[in-house]
N, C-alpha and C positions, 0 to 999 in steps of 0.2 A: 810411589806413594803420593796420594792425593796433598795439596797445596790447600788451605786457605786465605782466602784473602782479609785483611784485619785492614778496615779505617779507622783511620785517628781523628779525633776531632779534640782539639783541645785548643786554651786561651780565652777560654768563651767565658761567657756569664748565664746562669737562669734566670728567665722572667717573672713575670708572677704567674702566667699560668702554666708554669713545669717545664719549659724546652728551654730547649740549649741554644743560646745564638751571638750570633760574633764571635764565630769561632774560626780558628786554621783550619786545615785541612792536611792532613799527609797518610800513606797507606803503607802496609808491609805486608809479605807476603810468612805463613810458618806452615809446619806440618800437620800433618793432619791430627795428630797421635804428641804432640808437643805439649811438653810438661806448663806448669803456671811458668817455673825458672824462667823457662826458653821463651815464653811469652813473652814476660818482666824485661829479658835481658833486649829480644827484639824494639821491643818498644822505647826503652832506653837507650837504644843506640839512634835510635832514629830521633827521637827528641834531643840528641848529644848533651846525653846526660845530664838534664836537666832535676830539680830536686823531683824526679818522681814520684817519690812517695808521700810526699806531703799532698796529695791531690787523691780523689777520690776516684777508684775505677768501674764503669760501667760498661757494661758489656751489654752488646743487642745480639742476637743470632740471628739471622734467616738459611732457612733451608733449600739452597739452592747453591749451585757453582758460580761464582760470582766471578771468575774468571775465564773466558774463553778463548781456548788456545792456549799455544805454547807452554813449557814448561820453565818452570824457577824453582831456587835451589833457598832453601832455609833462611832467612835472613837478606834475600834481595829487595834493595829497596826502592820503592817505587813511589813516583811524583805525581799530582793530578796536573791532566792535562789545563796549558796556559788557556785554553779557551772557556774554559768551567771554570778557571780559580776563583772567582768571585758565586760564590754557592750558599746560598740561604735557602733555611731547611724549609720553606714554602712554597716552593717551587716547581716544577716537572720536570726539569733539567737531570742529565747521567754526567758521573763524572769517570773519564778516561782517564788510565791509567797506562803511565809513560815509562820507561827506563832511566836511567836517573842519566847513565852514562850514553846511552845510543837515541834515545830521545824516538823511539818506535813503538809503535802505542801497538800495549800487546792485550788488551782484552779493558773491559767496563764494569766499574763496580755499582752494584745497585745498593742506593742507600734506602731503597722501601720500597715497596712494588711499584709504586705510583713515577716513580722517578723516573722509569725507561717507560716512556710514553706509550700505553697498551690501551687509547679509548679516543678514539675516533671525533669523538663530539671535543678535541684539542683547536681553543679558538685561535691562540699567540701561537706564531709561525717566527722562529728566528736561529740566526745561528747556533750551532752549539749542541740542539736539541738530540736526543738519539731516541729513536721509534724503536719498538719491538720487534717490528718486520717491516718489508718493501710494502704488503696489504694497506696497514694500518697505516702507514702515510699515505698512499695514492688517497686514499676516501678522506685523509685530513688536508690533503692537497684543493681535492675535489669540494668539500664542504670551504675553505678557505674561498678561494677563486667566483663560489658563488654569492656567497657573504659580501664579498669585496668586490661583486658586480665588475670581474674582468673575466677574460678567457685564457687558457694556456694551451699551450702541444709542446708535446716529449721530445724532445732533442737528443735523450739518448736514454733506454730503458734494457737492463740486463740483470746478470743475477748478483752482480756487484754494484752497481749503480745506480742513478736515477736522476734525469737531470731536465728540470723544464725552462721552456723561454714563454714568454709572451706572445699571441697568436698574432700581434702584430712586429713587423719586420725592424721598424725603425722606437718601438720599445725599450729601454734599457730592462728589465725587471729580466729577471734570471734565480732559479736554484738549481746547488747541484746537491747533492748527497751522493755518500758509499758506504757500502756495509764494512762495518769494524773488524778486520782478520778476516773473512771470508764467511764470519757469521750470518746471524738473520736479521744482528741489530745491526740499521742504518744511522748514519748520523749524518746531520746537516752539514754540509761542509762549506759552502756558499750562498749566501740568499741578499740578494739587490732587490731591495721592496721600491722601488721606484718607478710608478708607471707613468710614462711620456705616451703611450697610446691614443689613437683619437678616439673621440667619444665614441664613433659609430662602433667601435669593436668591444666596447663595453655595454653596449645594450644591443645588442644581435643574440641570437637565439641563443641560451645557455649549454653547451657541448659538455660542460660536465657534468652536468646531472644525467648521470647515465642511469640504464636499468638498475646494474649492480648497487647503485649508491642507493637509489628510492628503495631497492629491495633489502639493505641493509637496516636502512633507517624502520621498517615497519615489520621486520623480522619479530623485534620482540614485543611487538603487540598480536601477535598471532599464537603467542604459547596457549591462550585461555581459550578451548575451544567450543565453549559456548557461547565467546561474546561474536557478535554481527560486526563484521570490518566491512564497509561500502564501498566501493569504490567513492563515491563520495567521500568517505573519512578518509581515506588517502589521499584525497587533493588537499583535501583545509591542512592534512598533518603535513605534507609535504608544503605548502606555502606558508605554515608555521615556521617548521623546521631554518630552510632553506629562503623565505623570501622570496617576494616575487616583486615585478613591474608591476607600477601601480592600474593597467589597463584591469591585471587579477583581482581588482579590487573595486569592480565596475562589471556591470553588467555588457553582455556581451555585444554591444550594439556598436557599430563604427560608421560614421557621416561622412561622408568622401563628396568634396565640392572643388572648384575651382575659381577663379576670380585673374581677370586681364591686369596687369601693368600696366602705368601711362608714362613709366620715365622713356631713356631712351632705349634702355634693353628690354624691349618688347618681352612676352613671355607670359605665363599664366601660373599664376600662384595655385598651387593646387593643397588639401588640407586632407588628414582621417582625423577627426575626434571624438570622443563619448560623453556621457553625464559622469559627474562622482554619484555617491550616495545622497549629496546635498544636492542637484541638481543642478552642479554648476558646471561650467563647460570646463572638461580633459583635454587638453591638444596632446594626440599619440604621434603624429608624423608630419613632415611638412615639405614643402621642396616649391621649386620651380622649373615648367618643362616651356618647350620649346612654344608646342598649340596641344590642343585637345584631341590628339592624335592615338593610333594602334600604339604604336611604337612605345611613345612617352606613359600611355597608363598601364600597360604591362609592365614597362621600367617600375613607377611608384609601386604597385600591386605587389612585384617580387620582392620589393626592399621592406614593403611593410610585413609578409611573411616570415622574410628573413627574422625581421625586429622580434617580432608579436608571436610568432607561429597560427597556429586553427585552434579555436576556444569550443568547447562543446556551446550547443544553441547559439553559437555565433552569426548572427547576421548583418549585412551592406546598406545601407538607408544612399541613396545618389537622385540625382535631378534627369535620370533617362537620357542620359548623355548614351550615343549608340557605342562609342568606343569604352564606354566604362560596363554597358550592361555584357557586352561581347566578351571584355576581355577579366573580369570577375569571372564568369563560371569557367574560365581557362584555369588562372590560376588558383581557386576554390573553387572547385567545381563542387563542394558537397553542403555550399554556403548560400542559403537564398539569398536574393538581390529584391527591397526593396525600395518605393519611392517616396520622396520626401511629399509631405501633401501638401506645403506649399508651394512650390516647384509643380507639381501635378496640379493643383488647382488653376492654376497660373496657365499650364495648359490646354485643361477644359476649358477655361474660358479663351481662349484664343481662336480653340476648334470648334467650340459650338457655342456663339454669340448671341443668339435667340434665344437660349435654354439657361444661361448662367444665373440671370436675375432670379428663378425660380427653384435654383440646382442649388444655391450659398448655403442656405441653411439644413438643408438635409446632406448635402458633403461632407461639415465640418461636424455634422451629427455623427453621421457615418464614421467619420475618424477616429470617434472616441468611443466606439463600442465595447464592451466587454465580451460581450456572446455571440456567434453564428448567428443564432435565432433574432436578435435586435439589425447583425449586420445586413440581414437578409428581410427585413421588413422594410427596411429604409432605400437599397437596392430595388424595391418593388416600385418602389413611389420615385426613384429616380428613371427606373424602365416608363412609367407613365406618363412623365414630362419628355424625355427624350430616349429612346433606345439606346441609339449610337453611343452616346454616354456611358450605359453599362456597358455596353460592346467595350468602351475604350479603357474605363474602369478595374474591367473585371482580370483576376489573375494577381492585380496587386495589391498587396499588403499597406498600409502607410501609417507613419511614424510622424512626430514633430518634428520639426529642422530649426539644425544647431547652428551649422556652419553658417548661414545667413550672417547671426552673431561676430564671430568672427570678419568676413568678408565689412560690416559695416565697420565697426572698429578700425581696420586696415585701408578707409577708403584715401585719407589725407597721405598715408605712408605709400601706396602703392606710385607716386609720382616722385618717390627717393629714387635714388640709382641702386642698382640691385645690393651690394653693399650694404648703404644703411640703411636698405628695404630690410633685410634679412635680421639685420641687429633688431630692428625697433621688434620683428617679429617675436625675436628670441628675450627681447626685455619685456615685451606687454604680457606672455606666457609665462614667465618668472613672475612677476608681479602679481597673474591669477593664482598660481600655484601657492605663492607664500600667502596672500590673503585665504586662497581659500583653504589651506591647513591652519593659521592661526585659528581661522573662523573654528573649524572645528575641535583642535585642541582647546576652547573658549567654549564650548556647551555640554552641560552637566546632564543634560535630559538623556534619558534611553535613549532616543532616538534623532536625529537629524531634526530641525525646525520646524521642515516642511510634512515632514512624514510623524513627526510627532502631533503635530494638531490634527492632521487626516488618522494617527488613530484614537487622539481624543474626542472627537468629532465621531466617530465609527462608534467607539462606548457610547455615546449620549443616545445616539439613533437606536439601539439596541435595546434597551433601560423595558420599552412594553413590547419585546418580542416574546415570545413561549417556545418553549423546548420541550421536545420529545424523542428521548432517546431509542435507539435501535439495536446500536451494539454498543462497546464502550465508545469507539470512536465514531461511528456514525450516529448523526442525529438528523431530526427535520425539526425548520424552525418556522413560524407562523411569522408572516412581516404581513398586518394588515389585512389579512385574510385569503394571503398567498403563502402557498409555501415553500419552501428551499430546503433543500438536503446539503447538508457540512459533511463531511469527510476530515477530521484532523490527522488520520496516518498522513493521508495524501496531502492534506493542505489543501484542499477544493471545498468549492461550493458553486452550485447551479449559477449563480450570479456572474462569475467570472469572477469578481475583482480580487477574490482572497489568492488566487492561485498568478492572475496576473499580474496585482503592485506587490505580490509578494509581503501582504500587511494583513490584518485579521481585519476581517469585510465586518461588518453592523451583524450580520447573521453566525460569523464565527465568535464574534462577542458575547453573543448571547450562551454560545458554547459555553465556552471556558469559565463565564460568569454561574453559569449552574455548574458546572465542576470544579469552582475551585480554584480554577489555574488561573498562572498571570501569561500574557501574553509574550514573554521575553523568547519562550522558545518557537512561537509561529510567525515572526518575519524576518525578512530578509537583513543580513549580517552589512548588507551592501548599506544601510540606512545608518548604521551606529557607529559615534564620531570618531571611535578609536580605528573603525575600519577605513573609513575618511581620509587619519591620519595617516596610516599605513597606504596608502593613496596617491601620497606626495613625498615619498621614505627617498626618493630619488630627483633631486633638483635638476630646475634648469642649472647648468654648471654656467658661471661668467664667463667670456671669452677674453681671452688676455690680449692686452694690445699690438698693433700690428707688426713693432718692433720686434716681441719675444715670442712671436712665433717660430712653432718647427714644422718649418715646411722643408719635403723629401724631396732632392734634387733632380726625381723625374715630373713633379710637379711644379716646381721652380722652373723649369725651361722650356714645360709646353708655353707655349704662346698659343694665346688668346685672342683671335680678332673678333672685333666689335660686328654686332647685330648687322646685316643689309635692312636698312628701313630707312625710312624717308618722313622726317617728320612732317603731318599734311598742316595746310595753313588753316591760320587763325589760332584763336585762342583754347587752348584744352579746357574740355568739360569739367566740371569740379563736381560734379552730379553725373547719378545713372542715368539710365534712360531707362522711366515707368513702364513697365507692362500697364495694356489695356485695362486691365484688372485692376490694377490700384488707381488708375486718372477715370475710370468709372465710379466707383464707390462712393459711396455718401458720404457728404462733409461730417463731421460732428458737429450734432445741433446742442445747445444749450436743452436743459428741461430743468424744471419748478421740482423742486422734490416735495410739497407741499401737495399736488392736482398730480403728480405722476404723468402729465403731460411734457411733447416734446415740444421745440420751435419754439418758446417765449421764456421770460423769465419773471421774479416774481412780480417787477413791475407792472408788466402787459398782461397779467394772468387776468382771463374771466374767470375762469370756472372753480376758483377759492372765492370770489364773488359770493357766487350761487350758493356756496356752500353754508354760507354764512345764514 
């Protein structure tokens, strides 16, 4: 005959809003077919006889066997397990059910469906807990781990078990779980939340975000089969969900430079960084190799993979260093490489010295184009001053350059010893990061500062364009008596800039203004400060001092010998050494802003004279 399982909960009080709390806890088991008597008499025994009746009896049902395994005989009584005795009814906690006399925990009572953990999206991870099956942990393992920006591997996975360690070796952090009687429900049996791992093993490529888990997570957005799922909306859902590195929160661009040491450990700083949405400099990776060698930038290259992984439209900005253009398409090979254009300007003028003074201002024209057709007018006029120049030119893409920035900043620290070379590094990169997140947790505007005036500025320009629509979303717009075609599916326009700063260009203004719409849904998410802030969700961590370090005792006995170098005589440079380029260029002269003239001021001006 079937057994039911009967909780007690009595001693308690009601709140004001109807539940029962601060209460005991005790369980007994009756038959299935058992009169009120047998009920009455069970429960009384169990409370030892306590005034029963003067108390009010409520009863819950649930339809389900709330027992699994073994059998008991009318009247056995049973304990909650010592590790749930403290159980408030608000909880997700299962409470096991013990033998009073052999203390063998013979099955789990569910005190509401929510109690035996059966949802995935479970954020508290701690002893005690019991899952519904081996499933539904591993994905609440899996979603834990990436939350909490560390890695795990299985230490031992079977149809009873489940037990992970931390991907790093010298880690305390450990759980184990086992299934209850050989059922489906597991329960936590051990869990050490303490990670001593080094940082590098918390920010390397996330291992548990497998397919299964992203295919979980976007299962039930797929039941409505007429809504459009993009792969697009599965990225933003999956970096909603799940979190990401703040690089995901920047466009794709990475600045890869290097810069020399002058302490005694020779060596060359080398950097990857990007913009945020505010324009301010990202440092993603950093290190120091040996020289500007095969060897050493294939080393940074793999590690920065490892970190970052490949971003769609992801591209390389470098200064045409031969070992970084060679060993980039090695290890991304599917990732263009291009050059920084001051770094290349730097070189056109080195190669061709006759032709610079004429090439400046149509180079840095060139730089900034939006269209083919503008890139390729200015390329014409630079073939007619010097060939060779487009010969040398052509093929490359170029970008602004970041890392410069950097490099100037680190020019005093790089004569530290590598030591508190590295710290000042790791403190002047903390200091950007927390400035620039207050910065933006501190702006109320749509958008970023910079990108908010550029599209205030974009409406004003707009205000005497005319529109003339084509289909809903194509239009053509009249600027002056040219015209442009807009595109809003696509987010283009003939101009280039709507589709390149990823902002609504003066012509897509004029769009949206004859339709109606506001601009929030045509630019880029990278510009708006909460995207900013999620940006910086990952600090520099402090480094603890050198006493409480845990260093691994195969690292503790390499020895280390010092640099062969030779320091050469005299007194070290405190300054670069200019390119030709910059000890050529024109002093800044003084000008009159009254005569628009340069070379005098308004003392020596004639031509406010004349004006008069």
């Amino acid at each position: 005959m079937t057994s039911l399982s009967v909780l007690l909960r009595y001693s308690g009080k009601w709140n004001d809003e109807g539940n029962y709390i601060d209460f005991s806890i005790e369980g007994i088991l009756i038959k299935e077919y058992a009169s009120f008597n047998d009920l009455f008499a069970s429960i009384s025994n169990q409370l030892e006889n306590r005034e029963f009746g003067m108390y009010p009896l409520c009863i819950t049902t649930i339809e389900k066997e709330l027992v699994s395994g073994g059998s008991l005989n009318q009247g056995d009584i049973v304990q909650i397990d010592e590790v749930v005795q403290r159980y408030y009814s608000d909880t997700d906690d299962t409470l096991a059910l013990d033998f009073v006399n052999s203390g063998e925990a013979i099955g789990v009572f569910e005190l509401h469906k929510d109690l035996i953990i059966s949802k995935t999206n479970q954020r508290e991870v701690m002893a005690g807990q019991v899952y519904k099956d081996k499933a539904t942990l591993k994905e609440v393992m899996e979603n834990y781990a990436i939350a909490q920006r560390f890695q795990f591997r299985v230490d031992r996975s079977n149809v009873v078990s489940y037990a992970l360690l931390c991907i790093s070796e010298d880690c305390e952090w450990r759980f184990k779980t086992s299934s209850i009687n050989k059922s489906e429900l597991f329960k936590v049996r051990e869990f050490i939340d303490n990670q001593t791992c080094p940082l590098k093993d918390k920010v390397y490529e996330q291992r548990q975000a497998s397919g299964s888990l992203i295919g979980g997570m976007i299962r039930p957005k797929l039941t409505n089969h007429k809504r459009k799922y993009t792969p697009k909306d599965i990225i933003d859902d999956v970096k909603s969900d799940l979190g990401v590195d703040g690089f995901d929160h920047c466009r794709p661009i990475v600045v890869v430079d290097g810069s020399h040491l002058k302490s005694y450990c020779i060596g060359i700083f080398v950097s990857a960084s990007t913009l945020d949405g505010g324009s301010h400099i990202l440092p993603l990776a950093y290190g120091v190799i040996n020289s500007e060698n095969n060897a050493a930038w294939t080393w940074f290259f793999e590690q920065f993979k490892i970190a970052y992984g490949d971003r769609e439209n992801m591209c390389i900005v470098s200064y045409r260093n031969e070992s970084i253009i060679k060993y980039v398409s090695r290890v991304y090979p599917d990732v263009p490489h291009f050059a920084c254009i001051w770094h290349l300007w730097n070189n056109v003028h080195k190669k061709f010295k006759k032709s610079h003074a004429k090439l400046s201002g149509i180079y840095f024209s060139m730089a900034k184009t939006y269209t083919q057709a503008e890139f390729d007018s200015l390329i014409e006029k630079v073939e007619k001053v010097d060939i060779r120049v487009k010969e040398y030119l052509e093929g490359w893409t170029t970008t602004s350059n970041i890392a410069e920035s950097i490099n100037a900043a680190l020019v005093s620290a790089r004569e530290l010893p590598i030591y508190d070379f590295l710290e000042e590094v790791r403190k002047m990169f903390g200091r950007w990061n927390c400035s620039n997140r207050k910065e933006a947790t501190q702006t109320y505007t749509t958008l970023e500062k910079k990108y908010q005036e550029m599209l205030t500025l974009n409406e004003a320009m707009s205000t005497r364009m005319t529109v003339v629509p084509s289909t809903e979303y194509l239009h053509t717009v009249n600027d002056g008596g040219r015209n442009y075609i807009v595109c809003l599916l696509e987010r283009k326009c003939v101009c280039g800039r709507f589709q390149v700063d990823e902002l609504s260009c003066p012509h897509a203004w004029a769009v949206l203004k004859s339709k109606f719409l506001m601009p929030e849904e045509y630019f880029s998410n990278y510009y708006k400060p909460n995207t900013i802030v999620m940006t910086y969700d990952v600090p520099v961590y402090p480094l603890l001092d050198r006493n409480d370090w845990n260093i691994p005792a195969h690292v503790a006995e390499e020895v280390v010998l010092p640099p062969k170098w030779k320091r050469p005589p005299g007194r070290p440079k405190k300054k670069r050494d200019k390119p030709s380029s910059e000890l050529l260029q024109p002093k800044n002269q003084h000008s009159y802003s009254i005569c628009g003239q340069g070379g005098h001021s308004k003392r020596t001006c004639r031509n406010a004279l004349r004006n008069k």
